[in-house]
C-alpha positions, 0 to 999 in steps of 0.5 A: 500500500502506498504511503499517505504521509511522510515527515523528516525528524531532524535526528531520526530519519524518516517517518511514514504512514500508509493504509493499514492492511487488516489481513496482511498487517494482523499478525504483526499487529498482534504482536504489538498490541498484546505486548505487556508494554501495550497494556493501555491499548486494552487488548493484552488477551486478545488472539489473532483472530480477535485483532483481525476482526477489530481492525477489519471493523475499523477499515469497515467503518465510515468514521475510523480508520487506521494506519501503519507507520514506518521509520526508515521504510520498516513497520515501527508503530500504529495509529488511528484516526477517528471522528469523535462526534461518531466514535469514542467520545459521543455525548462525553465532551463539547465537541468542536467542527474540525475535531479529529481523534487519535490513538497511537501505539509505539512497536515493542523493542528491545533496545528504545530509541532515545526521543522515538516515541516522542517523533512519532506522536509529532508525525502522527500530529503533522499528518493529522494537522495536514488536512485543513479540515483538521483545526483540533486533535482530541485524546483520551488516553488512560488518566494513569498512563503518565508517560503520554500524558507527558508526551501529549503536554510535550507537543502541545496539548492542554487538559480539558479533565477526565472523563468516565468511558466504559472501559476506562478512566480518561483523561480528555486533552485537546491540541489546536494547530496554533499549540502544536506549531508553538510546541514543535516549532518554537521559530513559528511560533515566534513569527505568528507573536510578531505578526500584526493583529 
């Protein structure tokens, strides 16, 4: 399948992203998503079988959709698009025209990369800020999962509160185009302080 969206990362390299392959993709993708390090993702128990399934009914579906992201050409990490007004946060917060949702899950290794993760949830952001129809990225992580909490503050995101879902507690976040660009490009952000009124 070919890539939607590519972005360079200054230190490392390229990063991709392209339609995810229910069938073809499954087995790798279970092996992500039942790595102890993915137990946020909700599917530690999940069998082969089960996670084609699930991402089968997620290409099916007219307001979620996911992709498979690469670095330097190679399978590295997972991500999801979503419309909140339809899928995951109905009825649970204000929602906004231009609201897009995300989830994104990072490939278990053994060795991390230093700065890894933090480059793909910026790609991840870039590639969903690119549609202009895109105007906020709206998350609802785990209220105990710290580590992207801190991730999500570092490019840009704000806390709107936690919410009750069914199969967790959430911490909802929002980010505008405006909080990424100042997040992950001091120097726009710079330039848009000095525009005039």
């Amino acid at each position: 399948m070919s890539v939607v969206f590519a972005r360079a990362d200054d230190r490392l390299g390229e990063f991709a992203l392209r339609p995810l392959d229910p069938d073809a993709d499954a087995a790798l993708l279970h092996t992500w998503v039942t790595h102890r390090k993915a137990t946020f993702w909700l599917m530690q128990d999940a069998d082969l079988a089960g996670v084609t399934e699930e991402y089968r009914r997620i290409a099916g579906h007219p307001h979620h959709d996911a992709y498979l992201g690469l670095w330097r050409g190679s399978p590295a990490f997972l991500a999801e698009r979503y419309d909140p007004a339809h899928v995951e946060l109905v009825g649970r917060y204000d929602h906004q025209p231009g609201d897009v949702g995300m989830h994104f899950l990072c490939a278990p290794v053994d060795a991390p990369v230093h700065g890894f993760t933090r480059a793909v949830l910026t790609t991840v952001m870039a590639w969903l800020f690119a549609d202009p129809a895109t105007r906020r990225v709206v998350v609802e992580p785990d209220v105990r999962n710290t580590a992207v909490h801190a991730l999500n503050a570092a490019v840009g995101f704000s806390v709107v509160g936690p919410i009750v879902k069914s199969e967790k507690d959430a911490l909802l976040s929002v980010c505008t185009r405006a909080q990424f660009q100042a997040a992950t490009d001091p120097a726009a952000a710079t330039r848009t302080e000095g525009a005039p009124a």
